[in-house]
DSSP file (Angstrom, degrees, kcal/mol; ACC not computed):
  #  RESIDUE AA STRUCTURE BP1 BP2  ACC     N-H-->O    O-->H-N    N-H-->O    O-->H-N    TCO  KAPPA ALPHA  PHI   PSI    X-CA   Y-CA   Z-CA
    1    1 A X              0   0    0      0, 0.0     2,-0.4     0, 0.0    76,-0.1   0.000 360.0 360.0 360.0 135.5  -52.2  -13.9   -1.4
    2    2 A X        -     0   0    0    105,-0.1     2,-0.9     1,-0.0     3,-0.2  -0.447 360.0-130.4 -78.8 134.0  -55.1  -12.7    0.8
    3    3 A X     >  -     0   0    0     -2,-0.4     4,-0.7     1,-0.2     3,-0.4  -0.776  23.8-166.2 -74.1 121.5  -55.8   -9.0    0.6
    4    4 A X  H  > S+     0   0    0     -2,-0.9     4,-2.1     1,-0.2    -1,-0.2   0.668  81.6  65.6 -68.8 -36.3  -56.0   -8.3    4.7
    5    5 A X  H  4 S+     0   0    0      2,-0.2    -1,-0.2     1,-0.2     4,-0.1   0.242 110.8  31.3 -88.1  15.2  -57.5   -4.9    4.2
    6    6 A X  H  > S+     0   0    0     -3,-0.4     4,-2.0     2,-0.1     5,-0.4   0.548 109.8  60.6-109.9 -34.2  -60.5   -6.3    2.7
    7    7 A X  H  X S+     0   0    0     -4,-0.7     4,-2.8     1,-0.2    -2,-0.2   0.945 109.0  46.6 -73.5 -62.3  -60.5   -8.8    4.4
    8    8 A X  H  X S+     0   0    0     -4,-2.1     4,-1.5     2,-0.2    -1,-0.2   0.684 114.0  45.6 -10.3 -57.1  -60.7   -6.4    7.6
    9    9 A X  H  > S+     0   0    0      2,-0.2     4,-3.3     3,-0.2     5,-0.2   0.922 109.3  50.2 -80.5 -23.1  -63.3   -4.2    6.4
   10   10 A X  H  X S+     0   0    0     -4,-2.0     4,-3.0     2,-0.3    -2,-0.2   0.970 114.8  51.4 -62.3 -52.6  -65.7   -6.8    5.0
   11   11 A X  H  X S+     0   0    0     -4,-2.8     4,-1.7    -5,-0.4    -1,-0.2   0.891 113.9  41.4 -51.9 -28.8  -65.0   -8.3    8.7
   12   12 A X  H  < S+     0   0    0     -4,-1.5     4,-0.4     1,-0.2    -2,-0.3   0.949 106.5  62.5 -88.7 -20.2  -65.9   -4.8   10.2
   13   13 A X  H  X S+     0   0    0     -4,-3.3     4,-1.9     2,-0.3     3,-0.3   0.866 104.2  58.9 -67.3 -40.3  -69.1   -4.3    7.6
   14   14 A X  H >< S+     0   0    0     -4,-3.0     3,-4.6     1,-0.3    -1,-0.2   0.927  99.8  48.0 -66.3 -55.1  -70.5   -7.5    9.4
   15   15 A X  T 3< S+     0   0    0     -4,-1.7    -1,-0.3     1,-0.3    -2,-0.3   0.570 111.4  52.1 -50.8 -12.1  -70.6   -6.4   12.3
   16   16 A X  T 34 S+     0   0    0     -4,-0.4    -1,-0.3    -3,-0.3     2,-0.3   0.419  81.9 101.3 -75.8  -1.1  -72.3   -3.4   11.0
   17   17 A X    <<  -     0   0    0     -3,-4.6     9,-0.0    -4,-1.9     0, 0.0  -0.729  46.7-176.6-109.0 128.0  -74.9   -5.1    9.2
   18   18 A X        +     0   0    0     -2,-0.3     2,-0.7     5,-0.0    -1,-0.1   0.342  53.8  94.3-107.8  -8.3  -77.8   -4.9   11.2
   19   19 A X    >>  -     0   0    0      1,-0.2     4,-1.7    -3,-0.1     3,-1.0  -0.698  65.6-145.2 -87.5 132.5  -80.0   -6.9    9.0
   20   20 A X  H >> S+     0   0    0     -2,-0.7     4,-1.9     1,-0.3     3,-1.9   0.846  94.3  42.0 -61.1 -66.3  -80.3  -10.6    9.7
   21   21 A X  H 3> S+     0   0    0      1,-0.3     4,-1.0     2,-0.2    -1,-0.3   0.526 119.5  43.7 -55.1 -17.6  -80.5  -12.1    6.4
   22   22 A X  H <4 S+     0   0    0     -3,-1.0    -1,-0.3     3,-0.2    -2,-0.2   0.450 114.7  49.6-121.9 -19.2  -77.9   -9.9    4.9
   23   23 A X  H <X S+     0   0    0     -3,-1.9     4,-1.2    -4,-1.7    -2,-0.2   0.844 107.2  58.4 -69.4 -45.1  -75.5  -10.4    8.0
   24   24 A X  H  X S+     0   0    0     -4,-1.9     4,-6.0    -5,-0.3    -2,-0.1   0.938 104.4  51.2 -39.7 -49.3  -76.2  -14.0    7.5
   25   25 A X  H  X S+     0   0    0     -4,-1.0     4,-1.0    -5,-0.4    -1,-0.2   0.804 113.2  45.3 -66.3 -21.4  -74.8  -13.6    3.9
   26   26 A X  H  4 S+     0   0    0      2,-0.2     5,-0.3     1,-0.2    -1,-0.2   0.723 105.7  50.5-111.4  -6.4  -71.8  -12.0    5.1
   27   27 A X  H  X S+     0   0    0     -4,-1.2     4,-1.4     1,-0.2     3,-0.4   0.842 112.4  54.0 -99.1 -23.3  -70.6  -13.9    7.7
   28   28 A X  H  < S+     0   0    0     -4,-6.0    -2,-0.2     1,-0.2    -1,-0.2   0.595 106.5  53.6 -64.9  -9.6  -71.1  -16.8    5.3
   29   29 A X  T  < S+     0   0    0     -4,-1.0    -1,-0.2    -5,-0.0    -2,-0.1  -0.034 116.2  35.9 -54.3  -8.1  -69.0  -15.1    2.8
   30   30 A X  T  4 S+     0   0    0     -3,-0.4    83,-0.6     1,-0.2     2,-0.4   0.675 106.7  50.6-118.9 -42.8  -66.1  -14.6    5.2
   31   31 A X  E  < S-a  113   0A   0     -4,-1.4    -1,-0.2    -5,-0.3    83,-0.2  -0.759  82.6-106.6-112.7 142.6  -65.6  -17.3    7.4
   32   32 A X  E     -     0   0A   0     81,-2.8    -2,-0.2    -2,-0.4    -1,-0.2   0.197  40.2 -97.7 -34.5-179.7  -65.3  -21.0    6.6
   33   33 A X  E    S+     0   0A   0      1,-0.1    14,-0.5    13,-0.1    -1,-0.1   0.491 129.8  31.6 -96.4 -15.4  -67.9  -23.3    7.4
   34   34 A X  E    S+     0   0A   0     12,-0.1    12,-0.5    11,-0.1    -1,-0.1   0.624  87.6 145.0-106.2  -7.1  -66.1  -24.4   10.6
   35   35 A X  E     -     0   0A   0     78,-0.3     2,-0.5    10,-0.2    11,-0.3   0.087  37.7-151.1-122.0 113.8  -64.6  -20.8   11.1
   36   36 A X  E     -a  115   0A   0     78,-2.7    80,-2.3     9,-0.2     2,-0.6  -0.851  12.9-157.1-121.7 145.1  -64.5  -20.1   14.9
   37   37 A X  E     +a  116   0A   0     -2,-0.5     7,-1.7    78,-0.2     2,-0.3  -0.872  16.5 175.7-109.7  93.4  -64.7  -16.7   16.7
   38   38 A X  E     +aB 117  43A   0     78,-0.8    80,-3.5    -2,-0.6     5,-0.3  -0.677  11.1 150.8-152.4 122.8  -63.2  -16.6   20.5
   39   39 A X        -     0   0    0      3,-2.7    64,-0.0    -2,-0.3    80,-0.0  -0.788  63.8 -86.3-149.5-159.2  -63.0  -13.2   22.6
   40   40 A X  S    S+     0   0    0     -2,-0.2     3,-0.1     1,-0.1    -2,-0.0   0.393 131.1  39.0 -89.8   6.3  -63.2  -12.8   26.5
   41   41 A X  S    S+     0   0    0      1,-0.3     2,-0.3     0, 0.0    -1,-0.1   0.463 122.4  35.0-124.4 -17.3  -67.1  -12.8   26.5
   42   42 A X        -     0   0    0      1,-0.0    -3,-2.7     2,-0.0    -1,-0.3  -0.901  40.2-177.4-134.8 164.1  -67.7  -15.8   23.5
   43   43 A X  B     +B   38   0A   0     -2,-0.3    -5,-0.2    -5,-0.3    -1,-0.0  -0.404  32.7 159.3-172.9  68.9  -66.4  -18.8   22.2
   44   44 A X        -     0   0    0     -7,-1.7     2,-0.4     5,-0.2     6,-0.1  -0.033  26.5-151.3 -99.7-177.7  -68.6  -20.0   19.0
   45   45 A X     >  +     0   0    0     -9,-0.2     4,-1.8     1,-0.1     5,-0.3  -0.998  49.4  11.8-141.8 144.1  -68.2  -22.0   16.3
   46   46 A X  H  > S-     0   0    0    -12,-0.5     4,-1.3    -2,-0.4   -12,-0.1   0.398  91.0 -56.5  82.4 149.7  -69.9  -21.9   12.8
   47   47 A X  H >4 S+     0   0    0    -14,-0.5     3,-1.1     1,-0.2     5,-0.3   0.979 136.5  35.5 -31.0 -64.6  -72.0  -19.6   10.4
   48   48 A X  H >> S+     0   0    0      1,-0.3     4,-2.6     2,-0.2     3,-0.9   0.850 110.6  56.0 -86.6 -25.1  -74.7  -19.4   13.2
   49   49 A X  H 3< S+     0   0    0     -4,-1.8     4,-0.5     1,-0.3    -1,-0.3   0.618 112.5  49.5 -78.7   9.9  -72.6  -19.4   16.3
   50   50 A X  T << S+     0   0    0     -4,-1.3    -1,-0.3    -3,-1.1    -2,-0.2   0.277 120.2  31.2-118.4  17.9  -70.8  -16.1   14.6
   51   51 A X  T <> S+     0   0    0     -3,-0.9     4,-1.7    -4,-0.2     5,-0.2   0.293 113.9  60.9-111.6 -37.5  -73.7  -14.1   13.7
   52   52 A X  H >X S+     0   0    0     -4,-2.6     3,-3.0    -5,-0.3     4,-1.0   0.888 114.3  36.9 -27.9 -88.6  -75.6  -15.5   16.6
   53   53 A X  H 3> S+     0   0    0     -4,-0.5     4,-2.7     1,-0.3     5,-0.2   0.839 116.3  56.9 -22.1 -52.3  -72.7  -13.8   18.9
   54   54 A X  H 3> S+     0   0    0      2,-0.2     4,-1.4     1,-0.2    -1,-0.3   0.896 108.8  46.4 -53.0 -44.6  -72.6  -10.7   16.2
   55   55 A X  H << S+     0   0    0     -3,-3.0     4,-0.3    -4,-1.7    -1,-0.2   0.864 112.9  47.9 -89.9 -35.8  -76.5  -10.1   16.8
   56   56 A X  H >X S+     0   0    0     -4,-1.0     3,-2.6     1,-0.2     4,-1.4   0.867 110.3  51.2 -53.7 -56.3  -76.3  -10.3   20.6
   57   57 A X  H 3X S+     0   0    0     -4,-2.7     4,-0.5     1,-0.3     3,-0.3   0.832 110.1  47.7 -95.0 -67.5  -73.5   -8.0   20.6
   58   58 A X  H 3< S+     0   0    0     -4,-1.4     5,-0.3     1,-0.3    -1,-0.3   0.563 114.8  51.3 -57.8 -30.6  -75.6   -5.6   18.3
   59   59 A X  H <4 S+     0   0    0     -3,-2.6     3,-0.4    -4,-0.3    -1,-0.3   0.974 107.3  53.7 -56.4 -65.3  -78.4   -6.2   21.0
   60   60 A X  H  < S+     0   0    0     -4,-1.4    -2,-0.2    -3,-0.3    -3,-0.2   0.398 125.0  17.9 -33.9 -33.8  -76.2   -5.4   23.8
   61   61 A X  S >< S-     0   0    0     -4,-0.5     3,-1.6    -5,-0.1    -1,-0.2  -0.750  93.7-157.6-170.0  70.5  -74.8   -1.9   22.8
   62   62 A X  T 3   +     0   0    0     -3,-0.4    -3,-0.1     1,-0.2    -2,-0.0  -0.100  68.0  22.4 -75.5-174.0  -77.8   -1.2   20.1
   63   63 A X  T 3  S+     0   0    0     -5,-0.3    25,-0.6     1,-0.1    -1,-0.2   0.466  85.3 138.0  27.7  20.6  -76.9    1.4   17.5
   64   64 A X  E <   -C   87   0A   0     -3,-1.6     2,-0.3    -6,-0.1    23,-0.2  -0.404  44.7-145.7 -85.9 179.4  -73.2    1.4   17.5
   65   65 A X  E     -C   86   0A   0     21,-1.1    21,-2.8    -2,-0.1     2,-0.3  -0.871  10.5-144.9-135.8 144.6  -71.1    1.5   14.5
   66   66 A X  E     -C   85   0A   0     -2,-0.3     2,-0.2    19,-0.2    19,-0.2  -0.750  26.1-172.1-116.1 155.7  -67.4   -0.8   14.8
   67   67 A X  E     -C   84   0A   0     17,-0.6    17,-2.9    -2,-0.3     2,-0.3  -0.744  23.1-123.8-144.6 141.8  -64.4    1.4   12.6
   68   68 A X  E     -C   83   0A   0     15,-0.2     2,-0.3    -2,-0.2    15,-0.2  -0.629  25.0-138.6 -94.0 148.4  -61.4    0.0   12.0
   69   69 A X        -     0   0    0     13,-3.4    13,-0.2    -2,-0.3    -2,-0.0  -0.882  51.4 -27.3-133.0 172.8  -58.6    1.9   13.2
   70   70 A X  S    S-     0   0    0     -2,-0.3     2,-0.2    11,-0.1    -2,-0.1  -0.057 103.7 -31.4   5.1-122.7  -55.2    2.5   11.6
   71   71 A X        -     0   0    0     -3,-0.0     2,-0.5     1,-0.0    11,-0.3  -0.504  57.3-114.2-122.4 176.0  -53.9   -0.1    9.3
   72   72 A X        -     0   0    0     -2,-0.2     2,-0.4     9,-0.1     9,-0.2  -0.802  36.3-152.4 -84.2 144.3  -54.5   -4.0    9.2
   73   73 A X  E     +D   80   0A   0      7,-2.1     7,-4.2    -2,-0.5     2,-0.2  -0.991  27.4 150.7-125.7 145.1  -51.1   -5.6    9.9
   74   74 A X  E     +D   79   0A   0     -2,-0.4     2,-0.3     5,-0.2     5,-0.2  -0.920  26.1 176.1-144.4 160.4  -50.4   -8.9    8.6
   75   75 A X  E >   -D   78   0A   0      3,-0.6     3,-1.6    -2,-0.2    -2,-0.0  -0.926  66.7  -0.6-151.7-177.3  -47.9  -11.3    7.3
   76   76 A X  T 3  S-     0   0    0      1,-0.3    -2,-0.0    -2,-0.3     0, 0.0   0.048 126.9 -34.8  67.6-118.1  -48.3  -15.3    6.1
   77   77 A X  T 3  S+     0   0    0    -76,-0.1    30,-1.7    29,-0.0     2,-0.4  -0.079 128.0  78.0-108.3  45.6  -52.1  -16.6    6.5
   78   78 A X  E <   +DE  75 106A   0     -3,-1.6    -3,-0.6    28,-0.3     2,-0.4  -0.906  50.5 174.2-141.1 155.4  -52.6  -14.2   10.0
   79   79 A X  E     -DE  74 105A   0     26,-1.6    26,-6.3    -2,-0.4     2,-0.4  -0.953  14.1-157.0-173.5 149.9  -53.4  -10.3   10.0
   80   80 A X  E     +DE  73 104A   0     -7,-4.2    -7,-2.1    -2,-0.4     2,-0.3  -0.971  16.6 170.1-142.5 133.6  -54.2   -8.3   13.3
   81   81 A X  E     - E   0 103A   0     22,-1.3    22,-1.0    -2,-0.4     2,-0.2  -0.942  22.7-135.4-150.2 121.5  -56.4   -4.6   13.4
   82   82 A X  E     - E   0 102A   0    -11,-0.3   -13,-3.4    -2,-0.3     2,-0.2  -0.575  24.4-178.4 -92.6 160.8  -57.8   -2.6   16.1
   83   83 A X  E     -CE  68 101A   0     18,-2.1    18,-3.1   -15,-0.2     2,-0.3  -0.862  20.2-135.3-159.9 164.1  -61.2   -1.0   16.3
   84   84 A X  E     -CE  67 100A   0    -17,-2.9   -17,-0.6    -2,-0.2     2,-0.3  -0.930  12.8-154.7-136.0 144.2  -63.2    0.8   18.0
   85   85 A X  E     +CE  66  99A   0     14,-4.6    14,-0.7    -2,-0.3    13,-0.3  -0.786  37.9  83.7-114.5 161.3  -67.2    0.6   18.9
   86   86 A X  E    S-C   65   0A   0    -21,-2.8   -21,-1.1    -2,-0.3     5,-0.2  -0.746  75.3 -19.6 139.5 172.9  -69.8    3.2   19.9
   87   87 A X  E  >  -C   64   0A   0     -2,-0.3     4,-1.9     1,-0.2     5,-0.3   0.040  50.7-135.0 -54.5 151.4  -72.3    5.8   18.9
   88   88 A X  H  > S+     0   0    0    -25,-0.6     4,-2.2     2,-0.2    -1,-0.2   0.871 108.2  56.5 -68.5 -29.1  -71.5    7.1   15.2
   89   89 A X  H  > S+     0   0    0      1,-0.2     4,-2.0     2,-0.2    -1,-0.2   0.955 108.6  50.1 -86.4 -39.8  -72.0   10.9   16.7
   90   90 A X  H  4>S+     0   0    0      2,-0.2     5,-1.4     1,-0.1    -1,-0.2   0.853 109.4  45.9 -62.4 -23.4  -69.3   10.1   19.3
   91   91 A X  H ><5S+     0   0    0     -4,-1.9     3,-0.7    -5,-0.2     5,-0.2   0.917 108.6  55.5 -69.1 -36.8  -66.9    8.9   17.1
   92   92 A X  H 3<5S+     0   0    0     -4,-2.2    -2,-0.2    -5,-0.3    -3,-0.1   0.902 111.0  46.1 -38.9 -58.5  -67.4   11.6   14.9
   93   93 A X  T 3<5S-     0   0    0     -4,-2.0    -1,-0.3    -5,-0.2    -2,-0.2   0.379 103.1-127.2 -68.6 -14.7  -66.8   14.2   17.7
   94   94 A X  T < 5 +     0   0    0     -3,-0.7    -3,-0.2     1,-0.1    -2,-0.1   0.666  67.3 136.5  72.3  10.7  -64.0   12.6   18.9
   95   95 A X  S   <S-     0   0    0     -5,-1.4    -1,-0.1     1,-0.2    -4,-0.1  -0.232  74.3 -96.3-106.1  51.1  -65.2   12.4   22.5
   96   96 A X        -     0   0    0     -5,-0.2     2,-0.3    -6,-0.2    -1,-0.2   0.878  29.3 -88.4  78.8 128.5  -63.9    8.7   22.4
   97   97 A X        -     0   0    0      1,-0.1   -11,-0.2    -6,-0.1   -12,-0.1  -0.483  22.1-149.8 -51.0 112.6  -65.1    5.3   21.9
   98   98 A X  S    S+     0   0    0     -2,-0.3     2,-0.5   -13,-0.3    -1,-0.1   0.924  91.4  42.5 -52.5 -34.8  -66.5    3.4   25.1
   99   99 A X  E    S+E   85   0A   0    -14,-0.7   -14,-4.6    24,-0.1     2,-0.4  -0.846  70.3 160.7-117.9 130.6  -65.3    0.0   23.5
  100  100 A X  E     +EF  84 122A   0     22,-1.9    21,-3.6    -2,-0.5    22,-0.6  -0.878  13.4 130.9-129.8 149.4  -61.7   -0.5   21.6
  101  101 A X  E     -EF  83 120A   0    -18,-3.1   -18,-2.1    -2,-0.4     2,-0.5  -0.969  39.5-125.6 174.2-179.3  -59.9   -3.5   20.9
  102  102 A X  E     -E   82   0A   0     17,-2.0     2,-0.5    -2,-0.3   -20,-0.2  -0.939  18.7-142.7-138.3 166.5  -58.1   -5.5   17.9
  103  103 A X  E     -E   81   0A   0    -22,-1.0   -22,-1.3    -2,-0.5     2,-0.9  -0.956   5.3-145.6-114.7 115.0  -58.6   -8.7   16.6
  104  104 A X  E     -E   80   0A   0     13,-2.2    13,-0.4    -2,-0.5     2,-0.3  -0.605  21.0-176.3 -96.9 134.0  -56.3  -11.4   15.3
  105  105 A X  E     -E   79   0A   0    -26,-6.3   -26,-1.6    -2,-0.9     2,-0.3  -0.801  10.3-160.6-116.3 169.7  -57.8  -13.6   12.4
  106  106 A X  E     -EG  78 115A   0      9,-1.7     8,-1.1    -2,-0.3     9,-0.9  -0.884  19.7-162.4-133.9 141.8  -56.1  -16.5   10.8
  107  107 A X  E     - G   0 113A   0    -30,-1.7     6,-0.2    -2,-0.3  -105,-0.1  -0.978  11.8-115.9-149.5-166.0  -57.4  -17.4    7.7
  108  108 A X    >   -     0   0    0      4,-1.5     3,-0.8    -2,-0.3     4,-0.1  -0.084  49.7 -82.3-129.4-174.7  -57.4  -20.4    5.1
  109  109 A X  T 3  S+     0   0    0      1,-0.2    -1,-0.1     2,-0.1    -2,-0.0   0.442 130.7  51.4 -76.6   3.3  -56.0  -20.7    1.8
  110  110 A X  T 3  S-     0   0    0      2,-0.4    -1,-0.2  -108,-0.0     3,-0.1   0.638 121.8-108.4 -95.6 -17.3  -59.3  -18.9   -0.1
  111  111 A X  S <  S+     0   0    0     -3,-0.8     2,-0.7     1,-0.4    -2,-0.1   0.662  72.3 142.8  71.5  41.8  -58.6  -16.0    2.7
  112  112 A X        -     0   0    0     -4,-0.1    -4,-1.5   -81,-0.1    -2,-0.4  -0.939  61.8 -90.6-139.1 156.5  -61.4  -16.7    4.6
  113  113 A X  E     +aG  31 107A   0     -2,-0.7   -81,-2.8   -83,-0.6   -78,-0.3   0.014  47.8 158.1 -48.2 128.9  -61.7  -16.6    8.0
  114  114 A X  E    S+     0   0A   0     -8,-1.1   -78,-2.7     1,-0.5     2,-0.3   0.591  72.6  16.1-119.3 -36.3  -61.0  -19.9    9.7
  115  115 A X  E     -aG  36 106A   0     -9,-0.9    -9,-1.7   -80,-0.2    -1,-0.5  -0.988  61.4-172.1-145.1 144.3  -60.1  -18.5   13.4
  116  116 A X  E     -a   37   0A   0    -80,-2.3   -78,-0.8    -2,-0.3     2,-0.3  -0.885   5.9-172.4-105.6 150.6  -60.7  -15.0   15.4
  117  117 A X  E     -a   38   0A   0    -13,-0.4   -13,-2.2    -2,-0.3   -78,-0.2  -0.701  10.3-164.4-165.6 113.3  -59.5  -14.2   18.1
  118  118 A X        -     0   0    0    -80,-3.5   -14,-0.2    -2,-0.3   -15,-0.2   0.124   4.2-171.9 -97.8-166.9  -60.9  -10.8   19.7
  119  119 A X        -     0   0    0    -16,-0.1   -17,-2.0   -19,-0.1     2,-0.2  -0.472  14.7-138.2-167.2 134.1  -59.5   -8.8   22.6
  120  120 A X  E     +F  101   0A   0    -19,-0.3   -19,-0.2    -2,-0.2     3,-0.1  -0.621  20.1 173.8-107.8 123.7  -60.7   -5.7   24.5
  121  121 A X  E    S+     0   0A   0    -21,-3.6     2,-0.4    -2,-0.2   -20,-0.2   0.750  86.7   6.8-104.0 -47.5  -58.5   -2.5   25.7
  122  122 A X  E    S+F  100   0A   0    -22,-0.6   -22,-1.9   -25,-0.1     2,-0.3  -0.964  70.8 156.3-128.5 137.5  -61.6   -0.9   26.9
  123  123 A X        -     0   0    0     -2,-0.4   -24,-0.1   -24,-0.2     3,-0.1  -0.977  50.1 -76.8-156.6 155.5  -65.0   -1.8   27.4
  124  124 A X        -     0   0    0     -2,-0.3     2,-0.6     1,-0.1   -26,-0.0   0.011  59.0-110.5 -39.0 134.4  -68.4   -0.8   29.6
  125  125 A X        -     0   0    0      1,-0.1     2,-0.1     2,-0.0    -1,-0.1  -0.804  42.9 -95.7 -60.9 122.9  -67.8   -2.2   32.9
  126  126 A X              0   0    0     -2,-0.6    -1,-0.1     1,-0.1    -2,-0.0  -0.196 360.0 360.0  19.6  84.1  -70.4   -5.3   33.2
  127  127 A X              0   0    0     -2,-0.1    -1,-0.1    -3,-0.0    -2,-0.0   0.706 360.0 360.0-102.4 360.0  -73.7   -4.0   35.2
């Protein structure tokens, strides 16, 4: 049985890892080799189209920190958990994340990720 809540933070730790080679290593370490990642701004495939997407992201909106928020729920091979992005000194403070959303992952019989599939409640309007 896959643990979800690891499985979750390990997911949110890539996205914090800002270093290539050691992002590389974890997004090979989570997702399959076919393991595809789908949100309303991307729609990749693979090791390199999932940390590609991850690094742009990281480009995009440099020095934020993703947190998972409340608890992972899951049941079978599937688990879904919202998070939130944005500066580490605003979350701290509480004066609110600009970007929130949850995620549903699918994953394979090892528990790694085979499918994502992201979704935005708020995010920076597009300028």
């Amino acid at each position: 049985m896959t643990d979800f809540d690891d499985v979750a933070r390990r997911y949110i730790a890539a996205w914090n890892e800002t270093d290539p080679v050691a992002r590389k290593e974890k997004v090979a370490a989570l997702w399959t080799a076919g393991g595809t990642y789908t949100d309303p701004l991307a729609d990749v495939a693979g090791h390199d189209g999932v940390d590609g997407f991850i690094a742009a992201a990281q480009g995009q909106f440099p020095g934020f920190e993703f947190r998972l928020l409340g608890p992972v729920d899951a049941h079978h091979d599937q688990a879904r958990f919202r998070w939130e992005a944005g500066p580490p000194e605003a979350l701290d403070s509480g004066a609110g994340a600009p970007v929130v959303g949850f995620d549903v992952v699918v994953t394979d019989a090892d528990g790694r990720l085979e499918r994502v599939y992201g979704f935005l409640d708020e995010a920076p309007a597009a300028g």
